[in-house]
matplotlib code that plots the C-alpha trace (Angstrom):
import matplotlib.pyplot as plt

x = [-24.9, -21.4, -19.4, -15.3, -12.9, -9.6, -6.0, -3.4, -4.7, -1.5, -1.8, -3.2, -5.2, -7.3, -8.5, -9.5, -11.5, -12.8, -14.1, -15.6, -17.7, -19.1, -20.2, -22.7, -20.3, -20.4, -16.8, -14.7, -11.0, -7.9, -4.8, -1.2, -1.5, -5.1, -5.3, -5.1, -8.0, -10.5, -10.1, -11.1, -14.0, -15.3, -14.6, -16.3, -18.9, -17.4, -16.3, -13.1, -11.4, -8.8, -6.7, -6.1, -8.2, -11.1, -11.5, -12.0, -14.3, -16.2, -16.3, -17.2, -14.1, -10.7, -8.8, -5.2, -2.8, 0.4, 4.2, 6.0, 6.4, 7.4, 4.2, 1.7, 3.3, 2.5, -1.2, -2.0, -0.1, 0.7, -1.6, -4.2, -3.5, -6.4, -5.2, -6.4, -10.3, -12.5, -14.8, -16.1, -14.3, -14.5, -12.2, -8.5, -7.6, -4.0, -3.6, -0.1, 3.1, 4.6, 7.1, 5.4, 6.6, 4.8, 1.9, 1.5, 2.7, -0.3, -2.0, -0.9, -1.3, -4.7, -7.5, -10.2, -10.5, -9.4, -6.6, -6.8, -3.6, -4.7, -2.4, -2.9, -1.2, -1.7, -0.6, -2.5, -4.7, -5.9, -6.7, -8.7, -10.3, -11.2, -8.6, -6.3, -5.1, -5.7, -3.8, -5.2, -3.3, -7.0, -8.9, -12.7, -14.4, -12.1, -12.6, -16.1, -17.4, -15.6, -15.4, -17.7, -15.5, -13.0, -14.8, -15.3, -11.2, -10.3, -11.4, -10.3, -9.5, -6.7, -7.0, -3.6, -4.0, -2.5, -1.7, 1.3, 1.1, -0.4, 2.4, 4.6, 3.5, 2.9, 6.9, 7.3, 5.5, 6.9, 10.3, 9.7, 8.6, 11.5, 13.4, 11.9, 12.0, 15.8, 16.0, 13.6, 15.9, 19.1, 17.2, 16.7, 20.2, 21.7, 19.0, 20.3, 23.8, 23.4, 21.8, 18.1, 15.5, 13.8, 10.5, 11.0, 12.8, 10.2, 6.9, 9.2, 9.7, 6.1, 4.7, 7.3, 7.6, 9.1, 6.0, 3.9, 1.2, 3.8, 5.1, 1.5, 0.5, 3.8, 5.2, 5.1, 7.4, 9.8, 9.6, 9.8, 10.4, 10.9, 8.0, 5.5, 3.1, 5.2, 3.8, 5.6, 8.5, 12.2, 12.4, 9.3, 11.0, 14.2, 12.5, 10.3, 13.4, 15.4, 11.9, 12.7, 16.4, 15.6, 12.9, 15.2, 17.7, 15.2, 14.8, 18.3, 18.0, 20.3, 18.7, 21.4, 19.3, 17.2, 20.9, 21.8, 18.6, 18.8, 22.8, 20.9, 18.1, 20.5, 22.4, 20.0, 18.3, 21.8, 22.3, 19.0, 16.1, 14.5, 11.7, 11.3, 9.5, 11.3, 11.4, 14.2, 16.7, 16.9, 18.4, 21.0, 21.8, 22.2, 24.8, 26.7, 26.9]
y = [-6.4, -5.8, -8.7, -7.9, -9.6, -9.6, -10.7, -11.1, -11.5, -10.3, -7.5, -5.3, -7.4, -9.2, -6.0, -4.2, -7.0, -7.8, -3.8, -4.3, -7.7, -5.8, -2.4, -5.1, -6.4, -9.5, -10.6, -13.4, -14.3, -15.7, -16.4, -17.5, -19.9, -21.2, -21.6, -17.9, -17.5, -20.2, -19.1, -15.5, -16.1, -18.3, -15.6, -12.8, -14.8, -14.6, -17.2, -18.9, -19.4, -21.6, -19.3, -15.4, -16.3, -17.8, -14.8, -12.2, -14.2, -14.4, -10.3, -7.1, -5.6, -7.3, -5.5, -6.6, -6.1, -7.6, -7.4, -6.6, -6.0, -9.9, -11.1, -8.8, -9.6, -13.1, -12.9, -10.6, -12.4, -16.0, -18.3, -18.3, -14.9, -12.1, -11.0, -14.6, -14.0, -14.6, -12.5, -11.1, -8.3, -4.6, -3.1, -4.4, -2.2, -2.3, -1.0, -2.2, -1.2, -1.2, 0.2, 3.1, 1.6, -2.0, -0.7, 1.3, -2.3, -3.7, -1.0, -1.4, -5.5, -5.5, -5.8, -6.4, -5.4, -1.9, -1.5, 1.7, 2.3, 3.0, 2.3, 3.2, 4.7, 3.8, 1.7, -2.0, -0.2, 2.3, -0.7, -2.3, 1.0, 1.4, 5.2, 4.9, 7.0, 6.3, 7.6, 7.1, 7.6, 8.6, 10.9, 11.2, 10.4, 6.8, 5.4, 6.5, 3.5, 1.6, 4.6, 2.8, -0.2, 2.4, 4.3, 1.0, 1.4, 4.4, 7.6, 9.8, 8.8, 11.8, 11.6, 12.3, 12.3, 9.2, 6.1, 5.7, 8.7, 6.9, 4.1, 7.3, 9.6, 5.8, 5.3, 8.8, 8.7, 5.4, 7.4, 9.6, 7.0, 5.1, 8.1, 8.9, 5.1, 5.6, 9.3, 7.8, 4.7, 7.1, 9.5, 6.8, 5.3, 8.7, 9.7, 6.1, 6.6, 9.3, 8.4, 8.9, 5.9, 4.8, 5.2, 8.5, 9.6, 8.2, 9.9, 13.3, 12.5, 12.1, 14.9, 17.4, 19.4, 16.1, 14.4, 12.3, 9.9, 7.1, 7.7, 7.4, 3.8, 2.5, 3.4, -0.2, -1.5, 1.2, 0.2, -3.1, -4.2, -8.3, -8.6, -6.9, -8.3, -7.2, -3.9, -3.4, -6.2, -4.4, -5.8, -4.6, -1.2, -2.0, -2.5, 0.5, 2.6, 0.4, 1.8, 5.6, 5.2, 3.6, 6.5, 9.1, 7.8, 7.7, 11.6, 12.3, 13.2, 12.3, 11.8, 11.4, 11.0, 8.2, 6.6, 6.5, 4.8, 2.0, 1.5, 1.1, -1.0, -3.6, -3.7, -4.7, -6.8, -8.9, -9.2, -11.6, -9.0, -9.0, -10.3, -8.6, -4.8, -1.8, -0.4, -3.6, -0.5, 0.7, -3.0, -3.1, 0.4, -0.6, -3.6, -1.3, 1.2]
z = [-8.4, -9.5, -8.8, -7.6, -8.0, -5.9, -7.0, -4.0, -0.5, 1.6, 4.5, 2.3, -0.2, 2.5, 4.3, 1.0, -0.3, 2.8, 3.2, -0.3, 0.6, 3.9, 1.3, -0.6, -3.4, -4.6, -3.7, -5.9, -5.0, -5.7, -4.3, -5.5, -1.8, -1.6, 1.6, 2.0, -0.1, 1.3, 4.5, 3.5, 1.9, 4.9, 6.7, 4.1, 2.6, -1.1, -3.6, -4.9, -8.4, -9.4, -11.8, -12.4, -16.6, -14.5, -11.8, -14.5, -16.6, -13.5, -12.7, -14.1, -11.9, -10.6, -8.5, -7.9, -5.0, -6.1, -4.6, -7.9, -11.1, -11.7, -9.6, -11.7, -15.0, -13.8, -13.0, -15.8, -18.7, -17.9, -20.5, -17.5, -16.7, -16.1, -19.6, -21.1, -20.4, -23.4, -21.6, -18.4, -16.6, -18.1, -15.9, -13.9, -10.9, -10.4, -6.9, -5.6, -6.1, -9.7, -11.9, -14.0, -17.3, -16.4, -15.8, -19.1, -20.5, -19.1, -20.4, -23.8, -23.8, -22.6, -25.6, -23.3, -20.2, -19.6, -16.7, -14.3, -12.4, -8.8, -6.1, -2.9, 0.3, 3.7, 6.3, 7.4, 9.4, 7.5, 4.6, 7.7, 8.1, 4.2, 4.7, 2.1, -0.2, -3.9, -6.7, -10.2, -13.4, -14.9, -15.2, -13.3, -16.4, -16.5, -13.3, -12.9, -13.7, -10.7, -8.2, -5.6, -5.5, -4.8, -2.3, -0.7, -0.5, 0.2, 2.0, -1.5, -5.1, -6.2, -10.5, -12.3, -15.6, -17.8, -17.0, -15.3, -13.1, -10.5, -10.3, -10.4, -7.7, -5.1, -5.7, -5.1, -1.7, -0.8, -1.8, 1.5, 3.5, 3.6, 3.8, 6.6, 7.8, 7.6, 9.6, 12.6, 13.0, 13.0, 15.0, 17.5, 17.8, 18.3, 21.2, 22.6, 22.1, 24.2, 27.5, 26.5, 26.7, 23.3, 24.4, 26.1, 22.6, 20.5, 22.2, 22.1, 17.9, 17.9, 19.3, 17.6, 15.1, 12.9, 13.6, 10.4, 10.8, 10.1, 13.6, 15.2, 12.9, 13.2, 16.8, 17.8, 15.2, 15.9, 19.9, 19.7, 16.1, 16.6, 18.5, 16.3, 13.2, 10.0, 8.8, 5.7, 4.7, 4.4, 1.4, -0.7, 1.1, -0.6, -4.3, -3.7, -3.3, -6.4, -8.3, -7.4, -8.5, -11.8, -12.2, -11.4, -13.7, -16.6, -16.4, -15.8, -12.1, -8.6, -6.0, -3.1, 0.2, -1.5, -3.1, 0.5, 2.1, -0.7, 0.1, 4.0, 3.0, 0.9, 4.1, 6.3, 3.6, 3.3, 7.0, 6.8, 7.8, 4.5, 5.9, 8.9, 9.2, 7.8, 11.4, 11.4, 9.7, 13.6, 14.5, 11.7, 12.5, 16.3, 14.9, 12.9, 15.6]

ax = plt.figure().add_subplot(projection="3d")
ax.plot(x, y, z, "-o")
ax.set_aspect("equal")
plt.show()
């Protein structure tokens, strides 16, 4: 049996590796807080390892789902690091959200295992529901040999090429989404400033021609932001959007709608709702209005 291995057990993490224990996996963790991790494996029937170097000596596949490029440069090359593994692992999944030039770092740094750059796409829910979206900077022939860890994931595995192009295409989609975070919130406030309940707006966005699946998976945060679980943190939304900029600075593009929901998200993020759901852009915008 193929033994998995999961790095980072947040909102996504937990779901994915948990959907991977109930396709027959044999399921080992590990988790920056402990706790986080003992109480999964209770709960999924898997094991738990004290470092990132012990985890992959442990599998034939890790899978990571990290926060940043800072947190995955961590696991993978610290002197305990998945990178340190005499032996053990023959393939690193990197499925969260990173910077296309760390990831062909990682690339390039690991003389072991190989790493396959797969992030993925979709909301909490659709993790819980093993439907997300996988982008891999491979090619078919690459991730064959861990596509049914992946289809343990995911409801499709789209193949891009090199490595890199996966990490590319998730900024590019997060890129939208936050652009479109932005335009619901200011969609919102104006239907408000002008006499027309929330709700009533919202279910009219929803079932227009403007409509995306976004709206459907995250109406809740939108309607009633402070009282609802944390879908996706302002902000990882805010250095998803720095990642686009910096891309589209390295190939000499402008990209003025995106520069103008960073200048949003920094505002909201130095007003204190950092923390808080990306749907929190319709508060700030309610204070500044």
């Amino acid at each position: 049996m193929t033994r998995v291995g999961f790095a980072g057990l947040g909102r996504m993490g937990s779901p994915m590796a948990t959907n991977v224990a109930a396709a027959g996996f044999d399921v080992v963790l590990w988790n920056r807080s402990s706790a986080r991790a003992n109480e999964l494996a209770a709960s999924i029937g898997a094991t738990v390892c004290n470092s990132p170097q012990e985890l992959a000596e442990h599998c034939d596949v890790v899978v990571t789902m990290l926060s940043d490029d800072a947190a995955s440069s961590d696991v993978h090359l610290s002197p305990d690091g998945l990178f340190a593994a005499r032996s053990g692992a023959h393939h690193i999944v990197s499925m969260g959200t990173h910077s296309p030039t760390h990831i062909r770092e990682l690339a390039e740094k690991s003389t072991g295992a190989q790493l396959i750059d797969a992030p993925v796409s979709g909301s909490v829910a659709a993790a819980t529901a093993a439907q997300l979206l996988i982008m891999a900077g491979a090619t078919e022939h690459e991730i064959d040999p861990v596509q049914p860890v992946l289809d343990a994931i995911g409801r499709e595995t789209i193949c891009l090429g090199s490595v890199g192009s996966g990490a590319t295409m998730k900024v590019v989609v997060n890129m939208l989404i936050h652009g479109l975070n932005q335009t619901v919130a200011e969609a919102l406030v104006l239907a408000e400033a002008s006499g027309i309940d929330t709700a009533v707006a919202f279910r009219t966005l929803e079932n227009s021609a403007a409509a995306a699946p976004m709206l459907g998976y995250r109406k809740d945060n939108y309607l009633d932001e402070a009282a609802t679980p944390v879908s996706f943190a302002l902000s990882l939304a805010r250095k998803d959007v720095e990642l686009a900029m910096d891309m589209a600075a390295g190939v000499g593009l402008t990209l003025p709608q995106t520069e103008k929901t960073l200048a949003e998200l920094q505002g909201a993020e130095a007003e204190g709702l950092g923390d808080r759901d990306m749907a929190a852009a319709l508060t700030y915008l309610r204070g500044k209005s």
